[in-house]
N, CA, C and O atoms as CSV, one atom per row, in Angstrom:
chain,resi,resn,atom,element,x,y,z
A,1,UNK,N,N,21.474,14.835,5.906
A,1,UNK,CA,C,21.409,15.370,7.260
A,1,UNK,C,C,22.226,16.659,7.329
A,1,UNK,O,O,23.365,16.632,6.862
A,2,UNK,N,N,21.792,17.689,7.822
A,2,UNK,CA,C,22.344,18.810,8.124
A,2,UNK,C,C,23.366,18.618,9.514
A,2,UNK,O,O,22.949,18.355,10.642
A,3,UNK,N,N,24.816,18.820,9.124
A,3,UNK,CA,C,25.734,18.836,9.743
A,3,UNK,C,C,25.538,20.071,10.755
A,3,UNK,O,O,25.053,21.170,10.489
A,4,UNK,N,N,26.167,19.488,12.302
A,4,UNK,CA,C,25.955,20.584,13.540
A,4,UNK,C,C,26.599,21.824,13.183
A,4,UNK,O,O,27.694,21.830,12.622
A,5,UNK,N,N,25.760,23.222,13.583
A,5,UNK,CA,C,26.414,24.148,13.760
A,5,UNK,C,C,26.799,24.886,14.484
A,5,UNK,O,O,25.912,25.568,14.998
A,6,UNK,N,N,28.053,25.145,14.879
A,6,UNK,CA,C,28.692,25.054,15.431
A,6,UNK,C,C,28.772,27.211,15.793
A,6,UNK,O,O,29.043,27.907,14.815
A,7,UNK,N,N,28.512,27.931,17.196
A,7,UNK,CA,C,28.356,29.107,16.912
A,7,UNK,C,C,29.688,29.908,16.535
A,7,UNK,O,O,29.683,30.970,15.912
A,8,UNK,N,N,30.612,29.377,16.912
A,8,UNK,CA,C,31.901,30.043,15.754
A,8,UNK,C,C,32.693,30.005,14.586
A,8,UNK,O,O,33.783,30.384,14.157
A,9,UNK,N,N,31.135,29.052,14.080
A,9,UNK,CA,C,31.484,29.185,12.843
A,9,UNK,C,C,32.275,30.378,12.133
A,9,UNK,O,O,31.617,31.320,12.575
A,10,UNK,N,N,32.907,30.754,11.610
A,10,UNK,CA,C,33.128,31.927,10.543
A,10,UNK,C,C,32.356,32.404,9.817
A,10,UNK,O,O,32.086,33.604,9.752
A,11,UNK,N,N,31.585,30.945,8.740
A,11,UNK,CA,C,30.736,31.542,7.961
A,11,UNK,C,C,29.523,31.661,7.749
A,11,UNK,O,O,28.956,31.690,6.657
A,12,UNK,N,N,28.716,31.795,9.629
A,12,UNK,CA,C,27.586,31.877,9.530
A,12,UNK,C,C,27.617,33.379,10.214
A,12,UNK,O,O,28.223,33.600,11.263
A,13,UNK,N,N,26.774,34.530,9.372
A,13,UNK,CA,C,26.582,35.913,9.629
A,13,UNK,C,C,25.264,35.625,10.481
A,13,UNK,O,O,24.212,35.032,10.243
A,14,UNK,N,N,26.046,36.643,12.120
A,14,UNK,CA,C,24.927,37.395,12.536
A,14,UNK,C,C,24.285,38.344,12.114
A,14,UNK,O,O,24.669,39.432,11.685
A,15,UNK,N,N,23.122,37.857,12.260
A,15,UNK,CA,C,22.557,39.458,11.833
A,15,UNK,C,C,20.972,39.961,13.104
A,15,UNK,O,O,20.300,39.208,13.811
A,16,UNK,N,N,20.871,41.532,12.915
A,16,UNK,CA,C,19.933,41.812,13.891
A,16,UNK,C,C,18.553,41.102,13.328
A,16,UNK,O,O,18.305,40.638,12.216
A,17,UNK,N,N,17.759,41.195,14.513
A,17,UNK,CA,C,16.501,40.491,13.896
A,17,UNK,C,C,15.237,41.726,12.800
A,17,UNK,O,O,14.313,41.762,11.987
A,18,UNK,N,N,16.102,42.452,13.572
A,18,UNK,CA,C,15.428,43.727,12.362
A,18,UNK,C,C,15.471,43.388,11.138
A,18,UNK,O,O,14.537,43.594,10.364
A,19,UNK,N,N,16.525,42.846,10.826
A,19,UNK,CA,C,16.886,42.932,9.360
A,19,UNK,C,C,15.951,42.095,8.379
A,19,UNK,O,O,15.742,42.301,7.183
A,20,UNK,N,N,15.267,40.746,9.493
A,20,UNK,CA,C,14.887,39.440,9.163
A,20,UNK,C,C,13.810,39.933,7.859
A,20,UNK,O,O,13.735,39.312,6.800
A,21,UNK,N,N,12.772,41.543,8.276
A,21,UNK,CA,C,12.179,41.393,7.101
A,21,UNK,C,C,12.836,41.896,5.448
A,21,UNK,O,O,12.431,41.977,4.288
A,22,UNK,N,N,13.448,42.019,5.833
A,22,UNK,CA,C,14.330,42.452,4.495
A,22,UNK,C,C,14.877,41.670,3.484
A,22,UNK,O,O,15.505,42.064,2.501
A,23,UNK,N,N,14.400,39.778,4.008
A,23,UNK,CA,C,15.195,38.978,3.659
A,23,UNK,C,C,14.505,38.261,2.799
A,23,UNK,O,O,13.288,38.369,2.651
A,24,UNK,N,N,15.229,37.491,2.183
A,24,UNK,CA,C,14.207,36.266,1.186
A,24,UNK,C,C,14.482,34.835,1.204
A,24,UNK,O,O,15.632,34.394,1.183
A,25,UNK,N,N,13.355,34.047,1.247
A,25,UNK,CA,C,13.617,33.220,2.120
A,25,UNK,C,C,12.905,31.805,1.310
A,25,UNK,O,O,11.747,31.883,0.899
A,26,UNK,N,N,13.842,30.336,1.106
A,26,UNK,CA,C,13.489,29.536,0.371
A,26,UNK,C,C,12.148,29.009,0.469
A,26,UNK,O,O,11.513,28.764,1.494
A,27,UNK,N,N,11.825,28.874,-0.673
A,27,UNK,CA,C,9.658,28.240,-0.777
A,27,UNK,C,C,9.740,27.097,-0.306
A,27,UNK,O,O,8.866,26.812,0.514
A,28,UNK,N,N,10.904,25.912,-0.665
A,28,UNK,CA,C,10.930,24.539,0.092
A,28,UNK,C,C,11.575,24.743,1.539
A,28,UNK,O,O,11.978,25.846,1.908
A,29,UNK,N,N,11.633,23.745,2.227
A,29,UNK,CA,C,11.959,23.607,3.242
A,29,UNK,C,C,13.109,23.061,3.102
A,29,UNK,O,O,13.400,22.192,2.281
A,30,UNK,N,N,13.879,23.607,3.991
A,30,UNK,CA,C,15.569,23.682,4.087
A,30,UNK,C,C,15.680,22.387,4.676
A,30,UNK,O,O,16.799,21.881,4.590
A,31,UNK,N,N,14.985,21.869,5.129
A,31,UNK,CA,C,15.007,20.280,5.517
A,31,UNK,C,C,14.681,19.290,5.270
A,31,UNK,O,O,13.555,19.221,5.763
A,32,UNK,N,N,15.001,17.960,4.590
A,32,UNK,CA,C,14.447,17.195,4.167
A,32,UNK,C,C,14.263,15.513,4.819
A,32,UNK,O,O,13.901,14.532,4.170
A,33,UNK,N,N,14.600,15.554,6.137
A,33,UNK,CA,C,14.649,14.649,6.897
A,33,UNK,C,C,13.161,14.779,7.612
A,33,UNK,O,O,13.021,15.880,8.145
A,34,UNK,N,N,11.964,13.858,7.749
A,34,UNK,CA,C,10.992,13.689,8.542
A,34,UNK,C,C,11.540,13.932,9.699
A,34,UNK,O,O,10.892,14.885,10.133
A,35,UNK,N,N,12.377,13.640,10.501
A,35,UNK,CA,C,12.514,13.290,11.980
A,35,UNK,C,C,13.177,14.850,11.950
A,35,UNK,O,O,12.522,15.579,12.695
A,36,UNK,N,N,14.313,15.568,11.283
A,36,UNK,CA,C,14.365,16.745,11.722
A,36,UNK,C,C,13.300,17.652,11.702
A,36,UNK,O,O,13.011,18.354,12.671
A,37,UNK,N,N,12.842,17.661,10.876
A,37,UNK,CA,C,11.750,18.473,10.595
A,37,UNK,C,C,10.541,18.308,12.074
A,37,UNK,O,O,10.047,19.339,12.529
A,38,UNK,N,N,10.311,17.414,12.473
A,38,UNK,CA,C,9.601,17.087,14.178
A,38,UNK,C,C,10.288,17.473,14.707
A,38,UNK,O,O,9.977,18.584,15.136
A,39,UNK,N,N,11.626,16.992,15.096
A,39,UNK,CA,C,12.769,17.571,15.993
A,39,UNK,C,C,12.354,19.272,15.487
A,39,UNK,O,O,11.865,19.940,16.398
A,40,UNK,N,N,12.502,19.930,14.237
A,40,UNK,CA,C,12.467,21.464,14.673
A,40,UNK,C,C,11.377,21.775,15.008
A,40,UNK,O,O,11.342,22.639,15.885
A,41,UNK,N,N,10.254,21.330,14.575
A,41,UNK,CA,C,9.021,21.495,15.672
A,41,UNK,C,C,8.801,21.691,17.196
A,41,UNK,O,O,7.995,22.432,17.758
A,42,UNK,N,N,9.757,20.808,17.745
A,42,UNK,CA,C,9.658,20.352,18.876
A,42,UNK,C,C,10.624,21.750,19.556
A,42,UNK,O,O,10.210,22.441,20.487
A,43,UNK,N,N,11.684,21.915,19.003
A,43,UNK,CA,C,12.613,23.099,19.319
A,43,UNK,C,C,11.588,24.526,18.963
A,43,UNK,O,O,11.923,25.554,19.552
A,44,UNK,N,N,10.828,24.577,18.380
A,44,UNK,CA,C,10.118,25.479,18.045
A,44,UNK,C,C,9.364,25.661,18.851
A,44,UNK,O,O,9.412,26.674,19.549
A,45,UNK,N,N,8.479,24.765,18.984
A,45,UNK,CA,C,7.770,24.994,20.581
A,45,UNK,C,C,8.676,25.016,21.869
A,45,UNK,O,O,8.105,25.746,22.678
A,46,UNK,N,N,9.609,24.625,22.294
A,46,UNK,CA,C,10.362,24.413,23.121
A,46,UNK,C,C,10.966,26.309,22.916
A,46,UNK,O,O,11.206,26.988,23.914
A,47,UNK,N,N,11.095,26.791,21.676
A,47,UNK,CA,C,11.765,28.008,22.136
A,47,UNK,C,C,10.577,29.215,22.741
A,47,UNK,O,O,10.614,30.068,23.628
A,48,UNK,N,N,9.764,28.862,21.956
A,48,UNK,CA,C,8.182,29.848,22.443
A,48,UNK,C,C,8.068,29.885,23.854
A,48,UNK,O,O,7.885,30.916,24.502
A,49,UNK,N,N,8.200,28.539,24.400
A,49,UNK,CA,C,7.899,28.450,25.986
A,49,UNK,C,C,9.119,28.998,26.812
A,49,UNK,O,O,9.095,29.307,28.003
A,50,UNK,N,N,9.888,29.043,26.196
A,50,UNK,CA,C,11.570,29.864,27.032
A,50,UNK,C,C,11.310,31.156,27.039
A,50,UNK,O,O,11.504,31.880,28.015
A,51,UNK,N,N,10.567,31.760,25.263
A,51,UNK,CA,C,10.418,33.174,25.425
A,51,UNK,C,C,9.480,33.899,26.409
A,51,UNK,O,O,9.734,34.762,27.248
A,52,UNK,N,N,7.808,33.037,25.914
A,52,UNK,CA,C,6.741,33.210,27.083
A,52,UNK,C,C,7.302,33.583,28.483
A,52,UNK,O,O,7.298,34.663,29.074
A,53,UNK,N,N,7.791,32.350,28.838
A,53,UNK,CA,C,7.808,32.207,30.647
A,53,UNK,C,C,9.103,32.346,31.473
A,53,UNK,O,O,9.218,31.945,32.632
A,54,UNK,N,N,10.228,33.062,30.629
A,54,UNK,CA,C,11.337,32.985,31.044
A,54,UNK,C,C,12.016,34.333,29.793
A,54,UNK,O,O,13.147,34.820,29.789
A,55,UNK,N,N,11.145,34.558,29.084
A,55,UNK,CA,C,12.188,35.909,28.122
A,55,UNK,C,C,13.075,35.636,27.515
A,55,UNK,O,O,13.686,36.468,26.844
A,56,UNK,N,N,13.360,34.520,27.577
A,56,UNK,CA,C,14.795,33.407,27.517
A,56,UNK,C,C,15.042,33.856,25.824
A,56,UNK,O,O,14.138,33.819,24.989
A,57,UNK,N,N,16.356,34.247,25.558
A,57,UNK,CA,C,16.651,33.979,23.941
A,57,UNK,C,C,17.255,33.261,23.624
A,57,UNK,O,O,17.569,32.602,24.615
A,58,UNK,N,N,17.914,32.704,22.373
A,58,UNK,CA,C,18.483,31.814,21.989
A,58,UNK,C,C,18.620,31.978,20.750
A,58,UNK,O,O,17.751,32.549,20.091
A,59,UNK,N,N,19.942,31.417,20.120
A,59,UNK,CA,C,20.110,31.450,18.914
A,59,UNK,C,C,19.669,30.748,17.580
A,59,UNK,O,O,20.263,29.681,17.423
A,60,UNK,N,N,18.918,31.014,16.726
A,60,UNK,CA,C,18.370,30.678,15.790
A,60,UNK,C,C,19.086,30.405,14.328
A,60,UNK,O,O,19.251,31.459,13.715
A,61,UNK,N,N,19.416,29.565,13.830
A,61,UNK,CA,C,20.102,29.476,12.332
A,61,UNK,C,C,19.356,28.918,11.359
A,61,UNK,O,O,18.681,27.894,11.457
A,62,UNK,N,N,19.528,29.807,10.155
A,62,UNK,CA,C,18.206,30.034,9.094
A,62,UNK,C,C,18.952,29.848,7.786
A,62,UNK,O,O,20.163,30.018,7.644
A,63,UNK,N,N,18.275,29.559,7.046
A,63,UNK,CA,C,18.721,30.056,5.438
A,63,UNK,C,C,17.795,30.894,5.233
A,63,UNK,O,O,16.715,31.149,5.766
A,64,UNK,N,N,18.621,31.446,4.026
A,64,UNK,CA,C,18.013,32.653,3.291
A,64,UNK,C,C,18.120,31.828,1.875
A,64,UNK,O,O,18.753,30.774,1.816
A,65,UNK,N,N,17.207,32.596,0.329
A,65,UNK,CA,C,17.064,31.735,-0.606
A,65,UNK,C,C,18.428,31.638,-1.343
A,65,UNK,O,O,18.545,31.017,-2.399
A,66,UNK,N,N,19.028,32.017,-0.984
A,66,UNK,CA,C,20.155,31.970,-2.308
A,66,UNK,C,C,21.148,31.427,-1.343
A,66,UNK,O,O,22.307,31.746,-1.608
A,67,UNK,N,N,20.942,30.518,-0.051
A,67,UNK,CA,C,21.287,29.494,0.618
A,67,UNK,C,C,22.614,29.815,1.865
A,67,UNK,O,O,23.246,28.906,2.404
A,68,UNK,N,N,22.723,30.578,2.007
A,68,UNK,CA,C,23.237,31.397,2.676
A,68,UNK,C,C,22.586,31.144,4.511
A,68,UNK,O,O,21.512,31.497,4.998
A,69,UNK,N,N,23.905,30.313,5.223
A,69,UNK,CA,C,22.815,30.420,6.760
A,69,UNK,C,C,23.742,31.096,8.003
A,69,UNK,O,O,24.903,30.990,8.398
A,70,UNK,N,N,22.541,31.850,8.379
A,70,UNK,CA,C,22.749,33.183,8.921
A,70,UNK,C,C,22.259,32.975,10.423
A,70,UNK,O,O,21.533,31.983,10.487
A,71,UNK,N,N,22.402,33.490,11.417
A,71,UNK,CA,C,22.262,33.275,13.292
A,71,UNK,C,C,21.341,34.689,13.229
A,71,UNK,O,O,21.550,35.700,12.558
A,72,UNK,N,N,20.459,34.449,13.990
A,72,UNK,CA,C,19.821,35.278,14.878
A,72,UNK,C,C,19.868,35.286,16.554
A,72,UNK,O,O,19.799,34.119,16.939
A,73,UNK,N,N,19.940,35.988,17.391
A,73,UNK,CA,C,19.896,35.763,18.418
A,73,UNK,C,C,18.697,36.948,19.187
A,73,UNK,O,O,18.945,38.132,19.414
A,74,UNK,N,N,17.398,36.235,19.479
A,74,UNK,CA,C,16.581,36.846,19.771
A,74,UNK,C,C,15.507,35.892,20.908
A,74,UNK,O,O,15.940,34.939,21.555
A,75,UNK,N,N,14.265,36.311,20.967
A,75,UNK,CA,C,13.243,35.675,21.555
A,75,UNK,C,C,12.219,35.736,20.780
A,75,UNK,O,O,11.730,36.568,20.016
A,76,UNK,N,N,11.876,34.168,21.298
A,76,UNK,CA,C,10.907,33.421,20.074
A,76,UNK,C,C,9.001,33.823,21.142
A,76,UNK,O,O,8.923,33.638,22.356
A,77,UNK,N,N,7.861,34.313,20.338
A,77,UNK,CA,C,7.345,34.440,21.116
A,77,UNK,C,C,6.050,33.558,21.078
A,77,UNK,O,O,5.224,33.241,21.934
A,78,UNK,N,N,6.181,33.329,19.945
A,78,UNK,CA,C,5.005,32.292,19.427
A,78,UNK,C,C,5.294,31.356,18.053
A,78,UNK,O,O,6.096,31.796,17.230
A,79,UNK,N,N,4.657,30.110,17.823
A,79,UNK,CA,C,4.925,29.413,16.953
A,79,UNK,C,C,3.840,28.921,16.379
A,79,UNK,O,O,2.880,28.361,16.909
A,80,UNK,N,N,4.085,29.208,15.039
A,80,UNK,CA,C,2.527,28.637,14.493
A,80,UNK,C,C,2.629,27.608,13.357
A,80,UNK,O,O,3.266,26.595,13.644
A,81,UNK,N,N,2.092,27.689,12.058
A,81,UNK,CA,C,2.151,26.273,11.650
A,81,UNK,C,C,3.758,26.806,10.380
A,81,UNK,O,O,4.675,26.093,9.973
A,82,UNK,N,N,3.514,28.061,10.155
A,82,UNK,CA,C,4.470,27.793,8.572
A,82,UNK,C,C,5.415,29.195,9.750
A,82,UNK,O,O,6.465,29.375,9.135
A,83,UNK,N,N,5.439,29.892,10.705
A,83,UNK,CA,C,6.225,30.693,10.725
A,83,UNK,C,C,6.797,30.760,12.513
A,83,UNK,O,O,6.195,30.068,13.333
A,84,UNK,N,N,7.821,31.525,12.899
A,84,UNK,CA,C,7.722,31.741,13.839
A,84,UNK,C,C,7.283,33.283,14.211
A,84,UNK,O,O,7.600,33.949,13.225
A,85,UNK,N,N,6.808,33.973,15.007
A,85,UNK,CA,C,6.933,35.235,16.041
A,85,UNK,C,C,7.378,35.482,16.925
A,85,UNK,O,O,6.935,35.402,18.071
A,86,UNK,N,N,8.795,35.994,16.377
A,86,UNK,CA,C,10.012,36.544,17.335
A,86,UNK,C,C,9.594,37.991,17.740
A,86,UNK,O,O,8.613,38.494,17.192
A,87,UNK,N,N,10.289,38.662,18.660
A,87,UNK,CA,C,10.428,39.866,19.518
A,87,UNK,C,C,9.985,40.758,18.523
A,87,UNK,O,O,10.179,40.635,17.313
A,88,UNK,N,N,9.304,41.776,19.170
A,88,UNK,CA,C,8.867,43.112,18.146
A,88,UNK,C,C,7.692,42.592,16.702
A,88,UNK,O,O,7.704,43.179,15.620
A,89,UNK,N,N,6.933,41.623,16.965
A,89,UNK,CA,C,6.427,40.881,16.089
A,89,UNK,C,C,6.769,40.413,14.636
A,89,UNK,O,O,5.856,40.155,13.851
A,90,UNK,N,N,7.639,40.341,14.401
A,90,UNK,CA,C,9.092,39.821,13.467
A,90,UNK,C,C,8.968,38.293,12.807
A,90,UNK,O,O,9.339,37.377,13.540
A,91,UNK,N,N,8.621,38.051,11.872
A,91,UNK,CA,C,7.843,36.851,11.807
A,91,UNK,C,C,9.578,36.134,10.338
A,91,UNK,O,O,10.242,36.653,9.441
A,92,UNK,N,N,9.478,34.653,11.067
A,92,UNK,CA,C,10.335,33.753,10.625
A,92,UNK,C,C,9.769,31.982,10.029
A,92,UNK,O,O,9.282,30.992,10.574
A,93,UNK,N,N,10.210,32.387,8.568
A,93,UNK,CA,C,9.439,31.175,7.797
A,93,UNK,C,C,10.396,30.191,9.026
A,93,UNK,O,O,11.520,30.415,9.475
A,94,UNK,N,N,9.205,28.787,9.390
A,94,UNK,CA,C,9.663,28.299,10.014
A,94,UNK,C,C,10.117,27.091,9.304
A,94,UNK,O,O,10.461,26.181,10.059
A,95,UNK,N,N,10.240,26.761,7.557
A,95,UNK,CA,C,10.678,26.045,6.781
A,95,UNK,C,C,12.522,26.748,6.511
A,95,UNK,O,O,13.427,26.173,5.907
A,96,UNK,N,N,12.559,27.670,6.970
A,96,UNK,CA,C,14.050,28.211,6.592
A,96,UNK,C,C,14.883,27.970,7.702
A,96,UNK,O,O,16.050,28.351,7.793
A,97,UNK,N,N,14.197,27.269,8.622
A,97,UNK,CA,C,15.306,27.481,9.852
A,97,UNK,C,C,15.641,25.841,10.029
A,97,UNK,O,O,14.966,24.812,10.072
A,98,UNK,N,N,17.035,26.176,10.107
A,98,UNK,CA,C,17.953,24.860,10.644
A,98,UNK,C,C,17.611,24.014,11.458
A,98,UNK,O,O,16.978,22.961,11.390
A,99,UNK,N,N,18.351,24.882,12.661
A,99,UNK,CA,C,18.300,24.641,14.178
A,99,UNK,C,C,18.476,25.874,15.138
A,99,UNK,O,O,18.675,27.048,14.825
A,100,UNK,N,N,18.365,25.366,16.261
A,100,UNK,CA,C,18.259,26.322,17.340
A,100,UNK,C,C,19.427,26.233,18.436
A,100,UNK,O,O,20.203,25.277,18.439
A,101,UNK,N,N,19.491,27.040,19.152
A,101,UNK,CA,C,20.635,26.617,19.940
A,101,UNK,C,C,20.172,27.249,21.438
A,101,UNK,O,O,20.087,28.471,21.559
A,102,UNK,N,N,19.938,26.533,22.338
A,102,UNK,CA,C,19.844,26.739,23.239
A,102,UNK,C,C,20.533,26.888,24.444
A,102,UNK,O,O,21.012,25.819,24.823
A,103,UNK,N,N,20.758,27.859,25.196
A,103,UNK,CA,C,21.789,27.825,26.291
A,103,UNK,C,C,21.411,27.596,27.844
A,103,UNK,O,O,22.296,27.578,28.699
């Protein structure tokens, strides 16, 4: 189980969402729990509908491949089966991402 993260962490780097394509990003899925993996589904759709109908952002925590997990704080605008579409059409393997954090 992936332990909560917590946003002051120290050693999780923000970074802009610009950067996201620049990044490289693990082929498996950073999760290996059935029920999280629904649970991030469910947050996944749950963030699309904040961005849609409310602009709403929220913070996003991801790995990158060389395991490294990093915060985004943006708006999610659509969700599809392997990625998300954040702001500026910015696309996020949706196997690299943790969790979400909603405010």
């Amino acid at each position: 189980m992936i332990p909560e993260l917590k946003p002051t962490d120290a050693s999780i780097e923000t970074i802009d969402k610009e950067l996201i394509p620049t990044l490289h990003f693990p082929t498996e899925d950073v999760l290996t729990d059935p029920l999280e993996v629904k649970r991030r589904r469910f947050d996944a759709e749950r963030a699309a509908t904040l961005g849609n109908a409310y602009h709403g952002k929220l913070d996003i925590y991801f790995q990158t491949a060389d395991g490294s997990t990093k915060r985004v704080y943006t708006t999610v605008w659509a969700t599809h089966e392997e990625n998300l579409t954040l702001k500026s059409g910015i696309a996020l393997p949706l196997r690299s991402v943790v969790s979400f954090d909603f405010y």
